[in-house]
C-alpha positions as CSV (number, residue, x, y, z in Angstrom):
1,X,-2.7,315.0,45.0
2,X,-6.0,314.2,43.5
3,X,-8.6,312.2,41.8
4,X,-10.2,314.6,38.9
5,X,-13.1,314.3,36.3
6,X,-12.2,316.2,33.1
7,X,-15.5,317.5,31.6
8,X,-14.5,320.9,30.5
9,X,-15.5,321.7,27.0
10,X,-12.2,323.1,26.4
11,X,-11.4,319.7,26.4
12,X,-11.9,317.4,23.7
13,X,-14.6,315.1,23.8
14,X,-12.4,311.9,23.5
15,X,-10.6,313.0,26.6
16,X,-13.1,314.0,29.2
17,X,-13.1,311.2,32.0
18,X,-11.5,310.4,35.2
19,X,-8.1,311.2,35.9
20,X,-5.1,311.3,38.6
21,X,-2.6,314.0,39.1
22,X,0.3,314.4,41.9
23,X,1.8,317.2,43.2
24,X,2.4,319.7,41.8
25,X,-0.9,318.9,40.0
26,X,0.5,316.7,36.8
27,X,-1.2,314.2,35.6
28,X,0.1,310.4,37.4
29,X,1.9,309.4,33.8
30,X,1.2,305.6,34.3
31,X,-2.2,305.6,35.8
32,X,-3.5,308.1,32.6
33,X,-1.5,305.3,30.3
34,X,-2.8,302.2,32.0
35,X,-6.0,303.8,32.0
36,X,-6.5,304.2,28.2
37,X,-4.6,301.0,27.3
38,X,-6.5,298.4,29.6
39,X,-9.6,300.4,31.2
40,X,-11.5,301.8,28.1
41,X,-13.8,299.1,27.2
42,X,-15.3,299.4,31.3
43,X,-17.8,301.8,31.9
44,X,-16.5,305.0,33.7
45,X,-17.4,304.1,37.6
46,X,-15.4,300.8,37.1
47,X,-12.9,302.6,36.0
48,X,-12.7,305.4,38.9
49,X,-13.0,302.9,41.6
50,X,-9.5,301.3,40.1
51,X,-8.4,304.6,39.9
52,X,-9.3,305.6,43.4
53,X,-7.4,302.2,44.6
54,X,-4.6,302.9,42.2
55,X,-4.5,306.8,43.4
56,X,-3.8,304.8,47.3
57,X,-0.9,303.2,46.1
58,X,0.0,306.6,44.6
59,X,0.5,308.1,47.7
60,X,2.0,305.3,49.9
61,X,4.8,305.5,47.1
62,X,5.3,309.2,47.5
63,X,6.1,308.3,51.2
64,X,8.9,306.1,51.0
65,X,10.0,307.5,47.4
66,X,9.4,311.0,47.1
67,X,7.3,312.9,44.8
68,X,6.2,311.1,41.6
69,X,8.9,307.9,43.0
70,X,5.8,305.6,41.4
71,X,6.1,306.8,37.5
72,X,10.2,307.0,38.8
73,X,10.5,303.3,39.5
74,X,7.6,302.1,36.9
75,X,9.6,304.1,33.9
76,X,13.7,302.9,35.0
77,X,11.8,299.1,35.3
78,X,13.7,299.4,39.1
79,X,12.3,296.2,40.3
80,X,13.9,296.7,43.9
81,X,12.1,300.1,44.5
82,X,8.9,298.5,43.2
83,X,8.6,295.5,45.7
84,X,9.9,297.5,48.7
85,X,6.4,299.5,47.6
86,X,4.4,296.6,46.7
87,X,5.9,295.1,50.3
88,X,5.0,297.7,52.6
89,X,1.8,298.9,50.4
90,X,0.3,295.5,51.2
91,X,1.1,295.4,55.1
92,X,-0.6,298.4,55.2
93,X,-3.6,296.9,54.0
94,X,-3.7,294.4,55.9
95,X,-3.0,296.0,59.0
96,X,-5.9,298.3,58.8
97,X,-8.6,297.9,61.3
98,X,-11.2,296.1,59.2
99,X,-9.9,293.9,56.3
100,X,-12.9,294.0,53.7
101,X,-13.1,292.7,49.7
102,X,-12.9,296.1,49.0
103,X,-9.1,296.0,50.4
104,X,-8.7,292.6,49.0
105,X,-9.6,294.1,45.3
106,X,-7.6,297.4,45.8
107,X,-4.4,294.9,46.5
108,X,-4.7,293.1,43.2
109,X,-5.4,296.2,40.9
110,X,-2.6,297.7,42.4
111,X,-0.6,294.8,41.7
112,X,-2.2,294.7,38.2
113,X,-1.2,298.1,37.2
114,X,2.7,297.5,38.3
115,X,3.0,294.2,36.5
116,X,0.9,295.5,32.9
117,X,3.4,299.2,33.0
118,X,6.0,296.4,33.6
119,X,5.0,293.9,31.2
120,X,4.3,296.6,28.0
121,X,7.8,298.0,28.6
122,X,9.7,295.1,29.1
123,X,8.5,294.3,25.5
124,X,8.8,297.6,24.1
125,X,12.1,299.4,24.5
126,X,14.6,297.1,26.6
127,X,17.5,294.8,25.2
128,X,17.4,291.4,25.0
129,X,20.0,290.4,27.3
130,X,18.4,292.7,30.1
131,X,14.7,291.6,29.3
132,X,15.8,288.0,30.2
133,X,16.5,289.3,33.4
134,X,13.7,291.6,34.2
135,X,10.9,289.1,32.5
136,X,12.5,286.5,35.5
137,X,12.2,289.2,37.9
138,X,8.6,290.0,36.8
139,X,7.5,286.7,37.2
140,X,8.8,286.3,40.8
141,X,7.1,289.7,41.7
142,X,3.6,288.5,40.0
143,X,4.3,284.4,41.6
144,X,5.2,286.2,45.0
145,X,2.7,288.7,45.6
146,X,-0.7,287.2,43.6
147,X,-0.4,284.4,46.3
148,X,-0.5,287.6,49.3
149,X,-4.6,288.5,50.7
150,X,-5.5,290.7,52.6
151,X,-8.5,288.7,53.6
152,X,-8.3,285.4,55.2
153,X,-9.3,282.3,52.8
154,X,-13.0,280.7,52.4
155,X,-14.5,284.4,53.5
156,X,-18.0,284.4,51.5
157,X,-19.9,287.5,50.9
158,X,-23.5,286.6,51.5
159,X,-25.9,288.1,49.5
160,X,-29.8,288.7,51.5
161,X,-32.8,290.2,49.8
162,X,-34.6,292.8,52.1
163,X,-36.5,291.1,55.1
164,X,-40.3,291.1,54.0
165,X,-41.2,293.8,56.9
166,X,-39.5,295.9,55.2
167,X,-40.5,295.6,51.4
168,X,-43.8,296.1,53.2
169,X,-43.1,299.1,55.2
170,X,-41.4,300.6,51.8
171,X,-44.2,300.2,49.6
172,X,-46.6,302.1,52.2
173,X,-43.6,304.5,53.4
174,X,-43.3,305.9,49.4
175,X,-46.8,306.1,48.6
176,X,-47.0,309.5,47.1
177,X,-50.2,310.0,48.7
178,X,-49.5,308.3,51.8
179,X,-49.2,310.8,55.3
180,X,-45.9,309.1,56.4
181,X,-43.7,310.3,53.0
182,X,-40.6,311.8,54.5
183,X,-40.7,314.2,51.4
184,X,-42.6,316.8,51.0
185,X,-43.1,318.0,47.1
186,X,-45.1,315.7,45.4
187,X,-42.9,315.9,42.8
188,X,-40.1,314.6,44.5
189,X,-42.5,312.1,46.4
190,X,-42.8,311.2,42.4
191,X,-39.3,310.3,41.0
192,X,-38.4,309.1,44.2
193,X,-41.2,306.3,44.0
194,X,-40.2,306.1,40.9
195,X,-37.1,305.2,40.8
196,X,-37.9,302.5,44.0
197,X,-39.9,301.0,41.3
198,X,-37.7,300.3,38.7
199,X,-34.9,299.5,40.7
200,X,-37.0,296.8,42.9
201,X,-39.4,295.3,39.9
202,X,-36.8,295.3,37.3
203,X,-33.7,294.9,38.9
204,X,-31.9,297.7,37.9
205,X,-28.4,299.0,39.0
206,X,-28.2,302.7,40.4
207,X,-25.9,303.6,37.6
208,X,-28.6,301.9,35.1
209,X,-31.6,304.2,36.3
210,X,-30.0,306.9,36.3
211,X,-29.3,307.0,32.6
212,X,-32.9,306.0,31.5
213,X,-34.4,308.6,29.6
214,X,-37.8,309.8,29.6
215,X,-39.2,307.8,26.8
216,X,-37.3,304.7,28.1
217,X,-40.5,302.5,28.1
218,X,-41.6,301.5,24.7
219,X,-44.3,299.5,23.4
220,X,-45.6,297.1,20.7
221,X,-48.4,294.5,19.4
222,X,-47.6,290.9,20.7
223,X,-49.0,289.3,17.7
224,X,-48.4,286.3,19.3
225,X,-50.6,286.6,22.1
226,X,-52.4,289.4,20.7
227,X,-51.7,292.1,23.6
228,X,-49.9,294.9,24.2
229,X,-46.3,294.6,25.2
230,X,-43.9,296.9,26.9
231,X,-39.9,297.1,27.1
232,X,-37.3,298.9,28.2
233,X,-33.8,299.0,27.0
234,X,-30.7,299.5,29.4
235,X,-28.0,301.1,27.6
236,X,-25.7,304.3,27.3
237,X,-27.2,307.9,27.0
238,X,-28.3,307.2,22.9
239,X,-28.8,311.2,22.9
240,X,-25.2,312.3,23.9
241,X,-23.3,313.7,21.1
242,X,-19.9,312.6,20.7
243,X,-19.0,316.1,18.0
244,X,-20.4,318.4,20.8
245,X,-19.0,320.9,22.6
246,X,-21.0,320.9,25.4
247,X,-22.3,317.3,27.2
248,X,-25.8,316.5,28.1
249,X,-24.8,314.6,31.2
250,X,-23.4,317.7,33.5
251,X,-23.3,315.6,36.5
252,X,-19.9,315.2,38.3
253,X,-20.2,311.8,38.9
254,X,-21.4,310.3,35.6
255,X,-23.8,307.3,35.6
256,X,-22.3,304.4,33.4
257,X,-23.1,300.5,32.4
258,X,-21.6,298.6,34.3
259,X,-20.3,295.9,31.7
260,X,-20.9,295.1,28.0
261,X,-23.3,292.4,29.4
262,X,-25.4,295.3,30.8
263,X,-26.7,296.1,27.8
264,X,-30.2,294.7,27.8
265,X,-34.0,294.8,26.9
266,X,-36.1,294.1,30.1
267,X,-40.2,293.1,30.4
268,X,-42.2,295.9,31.6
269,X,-45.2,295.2,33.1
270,X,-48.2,297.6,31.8
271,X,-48.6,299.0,35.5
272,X,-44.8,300.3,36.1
273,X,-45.3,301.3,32.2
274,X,-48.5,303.8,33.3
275,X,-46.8,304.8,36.5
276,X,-43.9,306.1,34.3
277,X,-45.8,307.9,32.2
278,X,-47.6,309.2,34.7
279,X,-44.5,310.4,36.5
280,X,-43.6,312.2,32.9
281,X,-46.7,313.8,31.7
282,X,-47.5,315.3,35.4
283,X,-44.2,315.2,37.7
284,X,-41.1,315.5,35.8
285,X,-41.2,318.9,34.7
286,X,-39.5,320.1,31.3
287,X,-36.0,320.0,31.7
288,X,-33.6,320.6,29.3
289,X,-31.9,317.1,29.4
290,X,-33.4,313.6,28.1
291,X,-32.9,311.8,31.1
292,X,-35.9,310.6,33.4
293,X,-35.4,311.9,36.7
294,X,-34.4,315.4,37.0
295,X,-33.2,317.3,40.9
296,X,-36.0,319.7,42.0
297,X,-34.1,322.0,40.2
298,X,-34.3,320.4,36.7
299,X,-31.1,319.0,36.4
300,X,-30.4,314.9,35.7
301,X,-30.6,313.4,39.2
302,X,-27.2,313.1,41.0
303,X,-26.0,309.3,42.2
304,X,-25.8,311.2,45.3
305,X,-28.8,312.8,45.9
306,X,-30.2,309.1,45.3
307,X,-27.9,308.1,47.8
308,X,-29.2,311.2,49.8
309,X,-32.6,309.9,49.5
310,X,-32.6,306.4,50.8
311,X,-31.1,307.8,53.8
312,X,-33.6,309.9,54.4
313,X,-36.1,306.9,53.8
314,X,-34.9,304.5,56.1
315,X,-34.5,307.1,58.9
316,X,-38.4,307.1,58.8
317,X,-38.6,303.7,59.2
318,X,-40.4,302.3,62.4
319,X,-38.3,301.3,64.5
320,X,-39.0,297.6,64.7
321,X,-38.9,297.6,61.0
322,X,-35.3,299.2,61.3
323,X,-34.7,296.6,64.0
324,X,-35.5,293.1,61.7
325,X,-33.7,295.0,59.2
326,X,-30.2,295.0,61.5
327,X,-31.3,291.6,62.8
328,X,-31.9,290.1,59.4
329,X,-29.4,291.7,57.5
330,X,-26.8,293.5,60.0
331,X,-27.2,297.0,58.5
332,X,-29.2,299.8,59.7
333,X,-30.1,300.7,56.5
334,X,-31.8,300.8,53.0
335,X,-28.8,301.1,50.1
336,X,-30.4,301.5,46.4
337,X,-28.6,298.2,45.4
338,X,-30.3,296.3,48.2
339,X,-33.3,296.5,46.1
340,X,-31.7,294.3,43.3
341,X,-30.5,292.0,45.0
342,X,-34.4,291.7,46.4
343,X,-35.8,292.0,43.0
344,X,-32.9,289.2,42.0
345,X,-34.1,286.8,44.8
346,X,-38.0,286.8,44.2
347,X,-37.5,286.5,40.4
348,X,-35.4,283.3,41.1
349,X,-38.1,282.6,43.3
350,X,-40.8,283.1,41.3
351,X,-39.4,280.7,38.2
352,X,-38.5,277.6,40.8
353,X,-42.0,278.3,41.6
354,X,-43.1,278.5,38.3
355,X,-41.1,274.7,37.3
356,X,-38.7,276.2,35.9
357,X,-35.2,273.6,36.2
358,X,-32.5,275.8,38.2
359,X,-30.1,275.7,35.4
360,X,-32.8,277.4,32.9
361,X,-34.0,279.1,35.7
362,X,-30.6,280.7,36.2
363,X,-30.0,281.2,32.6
364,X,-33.3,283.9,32.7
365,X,-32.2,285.7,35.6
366,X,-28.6,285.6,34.0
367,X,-30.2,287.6,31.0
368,X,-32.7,289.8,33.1
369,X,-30.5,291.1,35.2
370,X,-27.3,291.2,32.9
371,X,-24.7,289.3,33.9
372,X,-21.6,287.7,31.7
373,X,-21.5,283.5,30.8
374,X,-19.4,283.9,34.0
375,X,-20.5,285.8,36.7
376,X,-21.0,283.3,40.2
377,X,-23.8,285.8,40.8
378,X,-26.8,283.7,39.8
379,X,-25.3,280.9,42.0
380,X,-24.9,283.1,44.7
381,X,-28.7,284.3,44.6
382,X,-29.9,280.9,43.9
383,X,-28.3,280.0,47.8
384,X,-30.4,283.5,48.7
385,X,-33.7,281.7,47.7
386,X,-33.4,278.9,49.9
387,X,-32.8,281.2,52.9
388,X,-34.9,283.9,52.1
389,X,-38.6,284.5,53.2
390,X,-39.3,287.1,51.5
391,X,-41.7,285.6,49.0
392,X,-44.7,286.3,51.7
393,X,-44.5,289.7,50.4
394,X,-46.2,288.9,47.1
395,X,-48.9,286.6,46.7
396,X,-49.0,285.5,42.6
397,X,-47.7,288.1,40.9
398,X,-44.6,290.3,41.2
399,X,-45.8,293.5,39.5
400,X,-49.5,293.5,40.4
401,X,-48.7,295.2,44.2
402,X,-52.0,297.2,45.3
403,X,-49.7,299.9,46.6
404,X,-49.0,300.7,42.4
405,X,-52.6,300.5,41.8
406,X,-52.9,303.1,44.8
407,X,-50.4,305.6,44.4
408,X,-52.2,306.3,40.6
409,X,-53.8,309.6,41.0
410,X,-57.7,309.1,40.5
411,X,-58.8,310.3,37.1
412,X,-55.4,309.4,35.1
């Protein structure tokens, strides 16, 4: 059994993504049809983590039916085989040693994909007489089971921005030209910081930086005010070629946007606009791909060899930075998505400050950070503000941070 990424160029260009096979190694039937029919409008990393969860109850159903007993039961519509499954798939979640959202979410796609294979082929190729009595079957399964959790009711995530000790200790920590960079080659010193940069000052997800290209910053006249503006958009790779043979993006775990929401132009301030062309004309190299960062080797940076990074970044730490980081925020450390949900809080922050009402307030971050009519998120970061101190970190402006002005190399 596995979880496979088609990318082949013997394989047409329409087809290359994620995909499931069993044993022997044939595609899962069901999971490759659910996947086109009600996954192709999400970007690919949505769609493997519902694969992954999906792949889970794959497995539990070869136990207790045999090989390939899932895409059995799904095609004969054997609703007794199914909930003995769905039954002892959920105990099993919920008897594992910690229950998290991640297991609450892998229940319900599971139970998604049994009731949509269910639902298209009750309408498709059954007789009346027995669709009466499947579609009553159906909804006892979906009225049953979407009332099961895994996690007990009124849970809350909380959302906290990075404690303000160590934003501080960051900003000095990546310095290029700073003595305590764990890394060694300026160039990697470079894209690091880089990327630290754009993910704290403009919010952007992991998979998001990852597919900026090198000329992602653009500029133009502000007639309006009369200055010099900058931009950046967040959207797919505009250089990959749907008719090629071979792709631009080689990496095995592709970079995607997240949702059509994602899609967004963001404000760059004309400091993180130098630094980025700073990091192009003397860091990046000449690689053969578009994107911005590149490995040490040239190739488009890896989501984990980011990963990698900030591991290696909060291992060098101090220690009592590392320790108001597990007392603050009950991790030991520094994740890339941490920095958005920072960057998230102190923009908030910033409009309240600013007079800004909460509702338009939330409205801007809504847009900045791109998120749908009706993601809770902004709610969620707006409880964040009131708890948070991290505001001491900056005094009146967000993007102005002496550290920037430092790590330019004198005479650029």
């Amino acid at each position: 059994m596995a979880f496979l990424q088609l990318s082949n160029s013997l394989v047409p260009r329409q087809l290359r993504s994620v995909t499931l096979v069993g044993q022997p190694p044939i595609p899962r039937y069901w999971a490759n049809v659910w996947l086109i029919m009600s996954m192709g409008h999400l970007a690919e990393s949505t769609q493997t983590g519902k694969l992954r969860y999906i792949e889970d109850l794959y497995q539990h159903a070869d136990r207790i039916l045999g090989p390939n007993g899932l895409d059995d039961a799904l095609a004969g519509v054997d609703d007794g085989a199914l909930a003995d499954v769905l039954e002892s798939w959920f105990v099993s979640i919920r008897n594992r040693a910690r229950a998290t959202r991640a297991e609450e979410l892998r229940w319900h796609v599971g139970l998604g994909f049994v009731t949509d294979v269910l639902t298209w082929l009750s309408k498709s190729r059954i007789p009346d007489d027995r669709l009466r009595g499947i579609e009553a079957r159906l909804h006892r399964l979906s009225t049953l089971y979407n009332q099961l959790h895994v996690r007990k009711s009124g849970q809350v995530e909380t959302i906290r921005s990075l404690p303000a000790s160590v934003v501080e200790a960051l900003y000095d920590l990546l310095d290029p030209e700073s003595g305590r960079n764990p890394f060694k080659h300026a160039r990697t010193r470079w894209r690091v910081y880089i990327a630290f940069v754009l993910m704290l000052h403009q919010g952007l997800r992991r998979g998001e930086l990852l597919l900026l290209t090198a000329d992602c910053v653009k500029s133009g006249f502000d007639r309006k005010r009369q200055t010099l503006r900058y931009w950046l958009n967040v959207q797919q790779n505009e250089y990959e070629d749907a008719e090629a043979d071979e792709p631009i993006d080689t990496r095995y775990s592709k970079p995607s946007i997240k949702t059509v929401h994602s899609l967004r132009q963001i404000p760059v301030s004309p400091l993180t606009a130098q630094l980025v062309q700073t990091y192009v004309e003397n860091y990046r190299g000449r690689p053969s791909h578009p994107f911005l960062l590149n490995s040490y080797v040239g190739n488009p940076l890896a989501t984990e060899s980011l990963t990698k990074a900030f591991r290696e970044i909060s291992n060098a730490l101090p220690d009592p930075v590392r320790q108001e980081l597990s007392d603050r925020s009950d991790k030991d450390s520094v994740m890339p998505h941490d920095l958005r949900h920072t960057c998230a809080v102190v923009r908030l922050h910033q409009l309240l400050d600013n007079g800004d009402p909460m509702d338009e307030a939330l409205q801007k971050v809504r847009t900045f950070f791109g998120w749908s009519k009706k993601s809770v998120m902004p709610s969620r970061y707006a409880r964040a503000v009131f708890e948070d101190r991290l505001a001491d970190v900056w005094n009146d402006s967000f993007d102005d941070r002496v550290a920037l002005l430092r790590a330019i190399p004198k005479g650029l």
